[in-house]
C-alpha positions as a Markdown table, in Angstrom:
| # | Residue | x | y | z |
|---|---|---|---|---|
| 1 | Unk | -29.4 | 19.2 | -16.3 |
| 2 | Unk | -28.8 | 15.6 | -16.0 |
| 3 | Unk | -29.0 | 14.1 | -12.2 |
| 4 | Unk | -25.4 | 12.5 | -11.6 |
| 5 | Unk | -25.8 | 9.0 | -10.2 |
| 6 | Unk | -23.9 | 5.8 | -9.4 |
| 7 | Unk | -26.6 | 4.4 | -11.5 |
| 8 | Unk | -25.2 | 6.3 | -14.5 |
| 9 | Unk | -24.8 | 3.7 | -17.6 |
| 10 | Unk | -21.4 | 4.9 | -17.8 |
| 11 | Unk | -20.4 | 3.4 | -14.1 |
| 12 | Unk | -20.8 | -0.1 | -13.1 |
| 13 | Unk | -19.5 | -1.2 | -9.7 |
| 14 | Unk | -17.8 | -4.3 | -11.9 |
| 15 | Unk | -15.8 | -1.7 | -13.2 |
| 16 | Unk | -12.5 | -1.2 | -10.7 |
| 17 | Unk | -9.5 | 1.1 | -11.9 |
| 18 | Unk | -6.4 | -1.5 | -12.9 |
| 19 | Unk | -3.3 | -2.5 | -10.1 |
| 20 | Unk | -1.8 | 0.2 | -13.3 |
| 21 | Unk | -4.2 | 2.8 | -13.2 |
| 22 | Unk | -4.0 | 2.8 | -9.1 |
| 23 | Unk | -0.5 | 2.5 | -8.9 |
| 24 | Unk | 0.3 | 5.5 | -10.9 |
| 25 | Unk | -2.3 | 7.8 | -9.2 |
| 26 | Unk | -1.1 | 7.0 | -5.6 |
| 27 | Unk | 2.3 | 7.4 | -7.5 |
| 28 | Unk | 0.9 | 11.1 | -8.9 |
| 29 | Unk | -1.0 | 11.9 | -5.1 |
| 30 | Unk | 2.5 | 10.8 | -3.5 |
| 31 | Unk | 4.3 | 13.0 | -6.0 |
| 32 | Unk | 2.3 | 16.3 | -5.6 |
| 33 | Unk | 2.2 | 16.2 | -1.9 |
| 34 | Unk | 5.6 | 15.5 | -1.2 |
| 35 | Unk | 7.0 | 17.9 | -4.0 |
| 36 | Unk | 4.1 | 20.8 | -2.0 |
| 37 | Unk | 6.6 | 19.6 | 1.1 |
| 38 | Unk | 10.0 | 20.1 | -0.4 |
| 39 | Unk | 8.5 | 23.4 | -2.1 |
| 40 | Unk | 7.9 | 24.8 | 1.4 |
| 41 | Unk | 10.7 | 23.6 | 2.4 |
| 42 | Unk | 13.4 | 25.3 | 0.2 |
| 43 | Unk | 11.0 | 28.4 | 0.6 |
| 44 | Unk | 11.6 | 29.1 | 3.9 |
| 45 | Unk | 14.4 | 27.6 | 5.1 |
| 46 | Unk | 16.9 | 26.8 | 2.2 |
| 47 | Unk | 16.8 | 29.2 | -0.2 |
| 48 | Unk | 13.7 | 31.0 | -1.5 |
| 49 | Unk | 15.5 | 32.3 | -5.1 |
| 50 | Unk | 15.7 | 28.8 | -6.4 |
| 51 | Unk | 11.5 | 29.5 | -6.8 |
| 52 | Unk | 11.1 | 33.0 | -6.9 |
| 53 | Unk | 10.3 | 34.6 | -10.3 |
| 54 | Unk | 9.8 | 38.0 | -8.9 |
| 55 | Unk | 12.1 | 39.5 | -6.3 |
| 56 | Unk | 8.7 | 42.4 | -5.2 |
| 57 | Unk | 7.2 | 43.0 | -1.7 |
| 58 | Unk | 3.7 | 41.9 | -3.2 |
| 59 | Unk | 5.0 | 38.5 | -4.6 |
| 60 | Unk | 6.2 | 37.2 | -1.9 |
| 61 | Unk | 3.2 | 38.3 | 0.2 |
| 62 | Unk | 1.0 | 36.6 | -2.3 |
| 63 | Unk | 3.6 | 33.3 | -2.0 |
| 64 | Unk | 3.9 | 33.8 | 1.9 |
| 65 | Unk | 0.0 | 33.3 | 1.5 |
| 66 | Unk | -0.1 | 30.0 | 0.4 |
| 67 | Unk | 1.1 | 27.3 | 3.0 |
| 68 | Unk | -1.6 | 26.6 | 4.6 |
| 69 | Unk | -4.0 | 26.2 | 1.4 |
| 70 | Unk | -1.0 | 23.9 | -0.2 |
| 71 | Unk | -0.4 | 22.1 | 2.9 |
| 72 | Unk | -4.3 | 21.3 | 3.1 |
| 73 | Unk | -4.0 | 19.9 | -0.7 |
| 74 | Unk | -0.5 | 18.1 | 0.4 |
| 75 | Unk | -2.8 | 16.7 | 3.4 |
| 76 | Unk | -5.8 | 15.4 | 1.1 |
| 77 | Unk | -3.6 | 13.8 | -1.6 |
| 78 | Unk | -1.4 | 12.2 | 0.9 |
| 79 | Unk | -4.8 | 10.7 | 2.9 |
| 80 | Unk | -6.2 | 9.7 | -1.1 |
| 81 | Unk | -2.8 | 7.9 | -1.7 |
| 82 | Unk | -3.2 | 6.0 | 1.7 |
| 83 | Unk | -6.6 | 5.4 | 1.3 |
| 84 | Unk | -6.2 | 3.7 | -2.2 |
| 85 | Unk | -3.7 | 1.7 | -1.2 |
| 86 | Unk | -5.7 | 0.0 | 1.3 |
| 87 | Unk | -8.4 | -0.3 | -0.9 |
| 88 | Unk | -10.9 | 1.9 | 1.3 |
| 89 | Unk | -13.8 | 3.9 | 0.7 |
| 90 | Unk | -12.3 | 6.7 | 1.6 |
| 91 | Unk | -10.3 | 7.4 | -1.2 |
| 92 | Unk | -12.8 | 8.6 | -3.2 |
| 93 | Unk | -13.5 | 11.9 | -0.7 |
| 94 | Unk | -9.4 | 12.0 | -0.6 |
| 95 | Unk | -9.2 | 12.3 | -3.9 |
| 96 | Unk | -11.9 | 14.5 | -5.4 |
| 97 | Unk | -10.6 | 17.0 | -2.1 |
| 98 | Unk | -6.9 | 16.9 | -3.3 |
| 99 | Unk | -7.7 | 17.1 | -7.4 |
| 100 | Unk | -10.1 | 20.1 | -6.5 |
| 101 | Unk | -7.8 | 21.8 | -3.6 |
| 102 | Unk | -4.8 | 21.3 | -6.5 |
| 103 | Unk | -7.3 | 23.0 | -9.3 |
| 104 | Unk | -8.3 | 26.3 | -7.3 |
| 105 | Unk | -4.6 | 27.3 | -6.1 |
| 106 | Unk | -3.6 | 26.4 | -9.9 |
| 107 | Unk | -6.2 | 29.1 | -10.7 |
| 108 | Unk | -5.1 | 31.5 | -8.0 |
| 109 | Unk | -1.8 | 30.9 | -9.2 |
| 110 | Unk | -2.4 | 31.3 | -13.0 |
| 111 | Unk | -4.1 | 34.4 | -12.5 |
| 112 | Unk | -1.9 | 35.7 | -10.0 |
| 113 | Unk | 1.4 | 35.4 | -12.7 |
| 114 | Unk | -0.5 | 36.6 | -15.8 |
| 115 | Unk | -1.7 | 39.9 | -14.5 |
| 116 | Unk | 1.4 | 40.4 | -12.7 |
| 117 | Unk | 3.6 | 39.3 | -15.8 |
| 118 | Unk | 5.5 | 36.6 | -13.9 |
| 119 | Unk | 6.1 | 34.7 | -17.0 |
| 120 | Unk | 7.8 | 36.9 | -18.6 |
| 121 | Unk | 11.4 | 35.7 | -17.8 |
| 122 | Unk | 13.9 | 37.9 | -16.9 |
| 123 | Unk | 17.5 | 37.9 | -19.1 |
| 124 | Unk | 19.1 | 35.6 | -16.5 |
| 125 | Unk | 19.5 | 32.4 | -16.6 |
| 126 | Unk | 18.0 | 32.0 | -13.6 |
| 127 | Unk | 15.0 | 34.0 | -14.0 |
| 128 | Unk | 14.4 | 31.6 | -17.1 |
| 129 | Unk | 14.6 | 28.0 | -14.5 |
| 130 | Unk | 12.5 | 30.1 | -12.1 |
| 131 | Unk | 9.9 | 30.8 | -15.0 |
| 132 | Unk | 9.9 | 26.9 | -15.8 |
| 133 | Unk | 10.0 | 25.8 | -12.4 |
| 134 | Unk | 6.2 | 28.2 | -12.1 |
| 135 | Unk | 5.0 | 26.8 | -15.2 |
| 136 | Unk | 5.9 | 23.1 | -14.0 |
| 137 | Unk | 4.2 | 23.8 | -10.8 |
| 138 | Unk | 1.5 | 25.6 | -13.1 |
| 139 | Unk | 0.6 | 22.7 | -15.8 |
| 140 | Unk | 1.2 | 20.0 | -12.9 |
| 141 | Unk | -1.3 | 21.3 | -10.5 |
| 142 | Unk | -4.2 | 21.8 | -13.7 |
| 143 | Unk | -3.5 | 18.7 | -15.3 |
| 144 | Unk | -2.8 | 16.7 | -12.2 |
| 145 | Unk | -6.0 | 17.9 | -10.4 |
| 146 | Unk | -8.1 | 17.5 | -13.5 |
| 147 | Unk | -6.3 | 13.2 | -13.8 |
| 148 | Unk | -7.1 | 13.0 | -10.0 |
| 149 | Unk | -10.7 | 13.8 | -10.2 |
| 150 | Unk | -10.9 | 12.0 | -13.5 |
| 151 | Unk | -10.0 | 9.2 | -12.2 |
| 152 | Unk | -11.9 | 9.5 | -8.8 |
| 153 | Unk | -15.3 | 10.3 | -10.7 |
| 154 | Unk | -14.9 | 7.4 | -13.2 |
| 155 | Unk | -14.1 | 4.7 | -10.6 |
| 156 | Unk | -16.4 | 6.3 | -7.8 |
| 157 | Unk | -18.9 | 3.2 | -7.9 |
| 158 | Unk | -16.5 | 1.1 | -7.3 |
| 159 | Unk | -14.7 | 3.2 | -4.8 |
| 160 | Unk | -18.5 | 3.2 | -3.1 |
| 161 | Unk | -18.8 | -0.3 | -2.9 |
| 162 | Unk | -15.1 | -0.7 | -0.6 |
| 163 | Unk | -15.6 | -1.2 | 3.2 |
């Protein structure tokens, strides 16, 4: 197995992500931790049927389950975010925590609706904007966490070098 090192040939401390690059992930960390917020919001105390797909006792235990594990991943890409703003160190640790919190409870998740048959929309209109509000939250949480550590691990030498 190869040893993974800043010394890889692939990473150069020279090489810094662009004002681009950074501005859309603290854009993407912003977006995913305040979206966790509003999620949690509506949930329990607006209205929890704008996100349900399932109206069961054992789907909203497994959804009732999840706060604290999404509010850790809100937490992480909220410190990332602030972190590479200021240009610190920091954000590296920030980031590979958020991008691997978001991946697990996108697996949890995943898992949770296929063997339970949650995307299978009901014949309401509704259950069909619930269904593609999961599979937003779905996709964005796989491919998000997946960009975030992407981006992390490719820049990490420089992120190394800050402070």
């Amino acid at each position: 197995m190869p040893e993974l090192s800043q010394s890889s040939p692939s990473v150069s401390p020279s090489v810094s992500p662009s004002q681009r690059g950074r501005r859309a992930m603290i854009g993407l960390l912003w977006f995913g931790s305040l979206a966790t917020l509003a999620y949690w919001v509506i949930w329990f105390g607006v209205d929890r049927s704008w996100l349900a797909t399932a109206d069961t006792p054992v789907y909203y235990t497994f959804e009732n389950a999840f706060p604290i594990a999404d509010g850790w991943m809100a937490v992480t890409g909220a410190l990332g975010a602030i972190a590479l703003q200021r240009r610190q160190a920091g954000a590296l640790l920030w980031m590979l925590l958020a991008g691997s919190a978001a991946l697990y409870l996108a697996g949890m998740d995943v898992l949770f609706d296929l063997e339970n048959g949650i995307y299978r929309a009901s014949a309401s209109a509704s259950g069909v904007a619930n269904v593609a509000v999961e599979l937003f939250i779905n996709v964005g949480c796989l491919l998000g966490g997946v960009a975030i550590i992407r981006f992390a691990w490719r820049y990490r030498a420089h992120f190394l070098s800050l402070d």
